[in-house]
N, C-alpha and C positions, 0 to 999 in steps of 0.2 A: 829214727825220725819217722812219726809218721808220715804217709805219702798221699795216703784215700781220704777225702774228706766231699762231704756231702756238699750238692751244688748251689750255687747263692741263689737260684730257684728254690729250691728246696725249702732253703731257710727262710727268704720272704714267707714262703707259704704258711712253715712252724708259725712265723710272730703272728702271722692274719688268722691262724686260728683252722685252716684249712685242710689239714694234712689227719688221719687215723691216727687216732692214741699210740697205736705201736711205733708206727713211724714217727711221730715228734719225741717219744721215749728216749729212740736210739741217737734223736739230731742233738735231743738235749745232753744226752750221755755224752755225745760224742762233743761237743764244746766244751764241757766242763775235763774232758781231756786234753784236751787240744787249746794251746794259747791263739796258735794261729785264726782258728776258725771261732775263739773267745772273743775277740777284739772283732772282727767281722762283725760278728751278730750283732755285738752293741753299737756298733756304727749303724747299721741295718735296722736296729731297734728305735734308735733316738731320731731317723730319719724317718721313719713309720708313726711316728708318734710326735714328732714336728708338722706332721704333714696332714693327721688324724686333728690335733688342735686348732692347726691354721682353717683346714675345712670348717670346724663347727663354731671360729669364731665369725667366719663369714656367712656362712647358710642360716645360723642362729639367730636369734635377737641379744644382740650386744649385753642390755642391761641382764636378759633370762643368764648369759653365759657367767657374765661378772656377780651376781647373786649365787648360783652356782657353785663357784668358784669359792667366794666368799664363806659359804657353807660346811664345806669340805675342809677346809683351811682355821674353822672354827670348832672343829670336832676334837676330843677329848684323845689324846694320844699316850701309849703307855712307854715309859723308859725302858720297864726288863725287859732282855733280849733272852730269850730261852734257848740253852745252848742246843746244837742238832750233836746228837752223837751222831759216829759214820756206824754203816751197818759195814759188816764183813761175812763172806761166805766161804765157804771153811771145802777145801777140796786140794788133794793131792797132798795131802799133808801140811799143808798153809793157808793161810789167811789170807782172801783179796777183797779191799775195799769196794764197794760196787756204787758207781754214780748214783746220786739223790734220785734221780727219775725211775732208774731201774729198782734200787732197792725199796722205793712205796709201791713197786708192784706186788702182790700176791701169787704167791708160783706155788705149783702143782706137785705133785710126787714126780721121782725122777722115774724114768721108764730107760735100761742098759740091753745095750747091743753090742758086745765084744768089746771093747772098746772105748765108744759111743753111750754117751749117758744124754738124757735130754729133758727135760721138765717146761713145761708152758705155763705161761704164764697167763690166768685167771682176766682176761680181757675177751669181753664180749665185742666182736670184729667182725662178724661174717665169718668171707673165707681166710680171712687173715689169722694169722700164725705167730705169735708169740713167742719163744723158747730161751733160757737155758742151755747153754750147750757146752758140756765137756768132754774132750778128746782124751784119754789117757797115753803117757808117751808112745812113740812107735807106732801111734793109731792112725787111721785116715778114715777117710769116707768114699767110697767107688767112685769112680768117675763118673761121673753126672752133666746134663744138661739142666733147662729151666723150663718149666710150662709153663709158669708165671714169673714173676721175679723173684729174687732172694735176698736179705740185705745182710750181713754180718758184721756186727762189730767187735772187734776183739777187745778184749776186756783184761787178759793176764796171758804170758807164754807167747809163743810163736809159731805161726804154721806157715805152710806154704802149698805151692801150686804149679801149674803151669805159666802163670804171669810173675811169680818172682815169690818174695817170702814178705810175709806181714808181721807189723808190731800192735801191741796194744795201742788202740785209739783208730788204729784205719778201720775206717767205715766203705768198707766193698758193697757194692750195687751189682749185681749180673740179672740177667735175662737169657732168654733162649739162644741169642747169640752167644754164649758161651758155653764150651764144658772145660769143665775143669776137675782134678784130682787132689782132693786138701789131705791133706796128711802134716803129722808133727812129732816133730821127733822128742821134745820135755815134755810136749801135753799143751793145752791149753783152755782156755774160756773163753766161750763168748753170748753175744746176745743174739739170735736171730729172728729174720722176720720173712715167711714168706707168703705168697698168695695161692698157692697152687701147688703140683708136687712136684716133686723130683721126677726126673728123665734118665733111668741109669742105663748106662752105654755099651757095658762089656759084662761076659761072663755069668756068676750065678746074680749077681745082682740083678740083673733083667729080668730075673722070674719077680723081683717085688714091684713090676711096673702097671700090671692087673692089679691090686690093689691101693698103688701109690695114691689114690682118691682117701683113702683112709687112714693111710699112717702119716700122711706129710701131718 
């Protein structure tokens, strides 16, 4: 069952249009997972948009709105429905279906690290971060803190942590207030997004925290 789901903040922000590509990528992936937080948005939606009409029928001129209106309603409409194939990404030996948002992304060559495979995804963001991410079984990633934030959604497999173990669809949030140890033991996939680099806490990792400016 998933458990993490992103905050009805958040999602206002998705429908107003207000949030970085990357980010509405992973709210939108993450509904079309999740029934719970499915039914949410559309509630969320039809109230944004009840509320959007009610405005412009009053700030407007009445007859301008109902011409309009009229207009729109007179345009030329086509019946065929062109079917969507699903895209699948092909890792660890299986096929995983990838949400409509993520899979109209364009992603990069993967870049491996023991482990750890990672590919970004082709979005001009600033310092925002994109990625791809595959853990192969037995793998993890050091313990880490957060300069900026981190978002992860998982997308196939299970990992876990110091805060418990994840299923596909939870959408984790952290920041600096937290470090954490993800590791997994079948492997898994997901989408991440961060702003800034990794903090790593312990051992040889540490030497990659003079360049973390560059690999995050």
């Amino acid at each position: 069952m998933i458990k993490y789901h992103p905050s009805k903040q958040l999602m206002q922000k998705h429908i107003l249009g207000e949030l970085p590509a990357g980010l509405s990528v992973a709210i939108s992936a993450h509904i079309e997972l999740c029934d719970q937080c499915g039914k949410e948005f559309d509630m969320l939606e039809a109230k944004q948009a009840s509320s959007v009409f009610s405005e412009s029928v009053e700030n407007d001129n009445q007859c301008e709105f109902e011409a309009m209106m009229e207009s729109i309603t007179e345009m030329s409409m086509f019946d065929d429905l062109v079917p969507q194939s699903p895209e699948f990404f092909e890792y660890q030996d299986k096929q995983v279906q990838l949400p409509r948002a993520i899979a109209a992304l364009k992603l990069g060559s993967f870049i491996n690290a023991g482990k750890v495979s990672r590919a970004r995804f082709e979005l001009e963001e600033g310092p925002l971060r994109s990625s791809l991410l595959h853990i192969k079984p037995g793998g993890e990633i050091p313990e880490h803190t957060h300069t900026g934030f981190e978002l992860t959604l998982l997308l196939d497999g299970t990992f876990e942590d110091e805060s418990g173990e994840y299923v596909p669809g939870d959408f984790i949030m952290l920041d600096g207030r937290h470090n954490h140890t993800p590791k997994t033991k079948d492997g898994c996939l997901c989408f991440t997004l961060v702003d800034n680099a990794l903090h790593f806490n312990k051992g040889l990792s540490k030497l990659l925290n003079p360049i973390g400016k560059l690999i995050y």
